[in-house]
Backbone bond lengths (Angstrom), bond angles and torsions (degrees), N, CA, C in turn:
res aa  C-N    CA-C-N  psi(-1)  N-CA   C-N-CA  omega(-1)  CA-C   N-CA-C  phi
1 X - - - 1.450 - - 1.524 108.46 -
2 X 1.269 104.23 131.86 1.835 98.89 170.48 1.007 117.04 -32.34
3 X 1.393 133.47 -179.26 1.390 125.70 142.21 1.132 126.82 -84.06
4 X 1.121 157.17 -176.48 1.513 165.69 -121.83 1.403 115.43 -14.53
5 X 1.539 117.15 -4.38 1.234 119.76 -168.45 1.729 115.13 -80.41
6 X 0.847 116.38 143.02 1.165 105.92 154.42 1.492 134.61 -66.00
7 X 1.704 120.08 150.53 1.469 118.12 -161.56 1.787 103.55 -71.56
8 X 1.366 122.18 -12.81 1.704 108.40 -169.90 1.613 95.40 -101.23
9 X 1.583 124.81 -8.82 1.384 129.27 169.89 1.463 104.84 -86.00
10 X 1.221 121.16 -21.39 1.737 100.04 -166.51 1.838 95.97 -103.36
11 X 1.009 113.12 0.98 1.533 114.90 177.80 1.629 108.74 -100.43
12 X 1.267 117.68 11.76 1.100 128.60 162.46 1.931 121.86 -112.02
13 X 1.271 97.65 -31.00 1.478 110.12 -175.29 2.001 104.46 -62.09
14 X 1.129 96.82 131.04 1.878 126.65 -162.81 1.015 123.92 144.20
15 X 1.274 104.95 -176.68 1.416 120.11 171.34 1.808 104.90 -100.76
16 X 1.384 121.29 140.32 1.421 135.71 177.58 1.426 98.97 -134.74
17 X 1.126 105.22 136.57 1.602 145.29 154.84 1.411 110.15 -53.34
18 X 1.511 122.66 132.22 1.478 121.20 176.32 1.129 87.19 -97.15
19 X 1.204 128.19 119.51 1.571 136.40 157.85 1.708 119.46 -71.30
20 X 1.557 98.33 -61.33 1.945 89.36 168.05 1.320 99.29 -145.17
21 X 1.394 93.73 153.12 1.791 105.52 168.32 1.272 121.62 -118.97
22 X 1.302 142.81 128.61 1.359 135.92 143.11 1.522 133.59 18.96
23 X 1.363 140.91 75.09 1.536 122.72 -152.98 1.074 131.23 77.67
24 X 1.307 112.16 -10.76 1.773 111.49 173.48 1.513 110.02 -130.33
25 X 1.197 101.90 156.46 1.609 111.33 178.72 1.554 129.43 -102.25
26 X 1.099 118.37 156.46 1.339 102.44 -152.80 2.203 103.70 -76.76
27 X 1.221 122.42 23.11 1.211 123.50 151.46 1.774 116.55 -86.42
28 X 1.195 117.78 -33.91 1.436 128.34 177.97 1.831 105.78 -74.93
29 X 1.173 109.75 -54.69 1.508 98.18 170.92 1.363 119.81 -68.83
30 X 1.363 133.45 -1.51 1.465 123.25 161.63 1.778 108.55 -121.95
31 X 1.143 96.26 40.57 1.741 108.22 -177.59 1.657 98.41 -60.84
32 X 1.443 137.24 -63.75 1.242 132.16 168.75 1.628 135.45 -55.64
33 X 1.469 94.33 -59.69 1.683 111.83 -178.75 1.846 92.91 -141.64
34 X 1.061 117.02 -131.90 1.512 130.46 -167.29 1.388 108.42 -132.00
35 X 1.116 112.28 114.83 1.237 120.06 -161.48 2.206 115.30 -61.16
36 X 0.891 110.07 152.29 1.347 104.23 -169.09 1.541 110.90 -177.82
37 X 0.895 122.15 120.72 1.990 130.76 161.13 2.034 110.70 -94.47
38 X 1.379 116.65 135.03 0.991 131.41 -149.02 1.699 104.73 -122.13
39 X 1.163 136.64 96.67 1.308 135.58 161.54 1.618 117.36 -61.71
40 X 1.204 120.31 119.75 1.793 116.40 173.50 1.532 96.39 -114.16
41 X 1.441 108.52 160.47 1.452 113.49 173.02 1.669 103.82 -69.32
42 X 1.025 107.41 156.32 1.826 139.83 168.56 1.863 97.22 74.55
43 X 1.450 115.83 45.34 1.062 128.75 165.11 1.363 107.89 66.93
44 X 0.957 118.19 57.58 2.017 112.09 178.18 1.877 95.35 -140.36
45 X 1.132 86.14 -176.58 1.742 90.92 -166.09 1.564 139.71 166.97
46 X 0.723 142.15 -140.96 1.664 111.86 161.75 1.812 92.04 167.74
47 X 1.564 107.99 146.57 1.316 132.11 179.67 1.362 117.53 -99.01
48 X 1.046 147.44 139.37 1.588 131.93 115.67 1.636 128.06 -149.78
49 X 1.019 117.74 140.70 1.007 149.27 172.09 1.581 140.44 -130.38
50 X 1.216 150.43 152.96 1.638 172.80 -123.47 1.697 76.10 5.31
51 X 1.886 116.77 -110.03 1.452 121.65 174.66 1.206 129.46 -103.32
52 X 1.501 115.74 26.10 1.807 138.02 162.02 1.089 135.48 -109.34
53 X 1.208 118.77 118.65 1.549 147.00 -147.31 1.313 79.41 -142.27
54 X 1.971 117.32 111.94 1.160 149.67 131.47 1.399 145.62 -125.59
55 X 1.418 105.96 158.38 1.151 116.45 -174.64 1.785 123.92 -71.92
56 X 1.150 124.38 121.25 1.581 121.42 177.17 1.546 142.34 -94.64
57 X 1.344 125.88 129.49 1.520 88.72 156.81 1.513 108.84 -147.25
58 X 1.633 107.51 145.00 1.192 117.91 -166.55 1.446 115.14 -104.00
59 X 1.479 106.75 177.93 1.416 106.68 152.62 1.633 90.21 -157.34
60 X 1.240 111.72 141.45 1.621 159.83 -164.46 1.399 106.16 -66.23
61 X 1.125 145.73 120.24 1.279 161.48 162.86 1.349 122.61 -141.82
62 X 1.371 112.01 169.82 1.746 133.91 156.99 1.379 115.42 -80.58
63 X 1.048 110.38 140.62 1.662 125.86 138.34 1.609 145.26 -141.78
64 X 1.167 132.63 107.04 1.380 146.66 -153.86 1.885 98.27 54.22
65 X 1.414 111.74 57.21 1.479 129.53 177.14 1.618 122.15 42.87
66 X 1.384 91.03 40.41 1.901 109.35 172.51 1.746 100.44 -138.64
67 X 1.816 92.89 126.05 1.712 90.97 166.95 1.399 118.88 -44.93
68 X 1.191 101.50 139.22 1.832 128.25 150.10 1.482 133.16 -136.51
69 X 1.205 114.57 -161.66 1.960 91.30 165.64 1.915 72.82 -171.53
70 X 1.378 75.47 165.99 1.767 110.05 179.71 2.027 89.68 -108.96
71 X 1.349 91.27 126.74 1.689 106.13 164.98 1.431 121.72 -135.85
72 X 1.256 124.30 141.82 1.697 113.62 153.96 1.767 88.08 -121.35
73 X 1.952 77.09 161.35 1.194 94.32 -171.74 1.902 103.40 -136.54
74 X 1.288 114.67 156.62 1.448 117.82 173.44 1.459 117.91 -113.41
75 X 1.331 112.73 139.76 1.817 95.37 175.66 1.347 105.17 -99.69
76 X 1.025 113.57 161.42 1.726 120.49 160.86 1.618 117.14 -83.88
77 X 0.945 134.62 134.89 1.488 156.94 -162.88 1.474 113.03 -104.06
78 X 1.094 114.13 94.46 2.252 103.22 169.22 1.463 98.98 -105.77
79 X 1.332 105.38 142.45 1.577 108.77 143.61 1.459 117.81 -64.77
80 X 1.525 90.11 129.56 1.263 111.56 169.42 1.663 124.73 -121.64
81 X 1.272 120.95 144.06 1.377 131.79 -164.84 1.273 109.36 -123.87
82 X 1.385 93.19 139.35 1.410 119.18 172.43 1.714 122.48 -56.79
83 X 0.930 140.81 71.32 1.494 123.26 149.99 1.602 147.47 -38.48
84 X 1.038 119.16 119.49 1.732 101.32 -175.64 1.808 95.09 -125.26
């Protein structure tokens, strides 16, 4: 176990694979790279999937006695321009 972490937080900390999503298929969730959400220790973390790449932060819990965690996350925004 890490240190300071707790044991249902450090059994989450990695990188995971989005296997399926809701409405999309698994060509749309790896439309960029391969889709994946990322646990780091002291609750931070990062998402992405189809063309979103964000930033996370969690905190570590149970549900029906298997880790999970509750997160929000923010994306970052660029302007982008049109070329012709």
């Amino acid at each position: 176990m890490t240190r300071g972490v707790r044991k249902s937080a450090a059994r989450l900390i990695g990188r995971w694979r989005i296997a399926e999503m809701r409405h999309r298929d698994r060509d749309a969730i790896d439309l960029v790279k391969a889709g994946f959400i990322e646990f780091a220790a002291g609750g931070t973390g990062q998402v992405g999937f189809i063309a979103v790449q964000a930033e996370l932060d969690y905190r570590p819990g149970e549900r029906d006695g298997m880790p999970g965690a509750e997160f929000t996350w923010a994306v970052s925004t660029t302007a982008i321009s049109h070329v012709e």
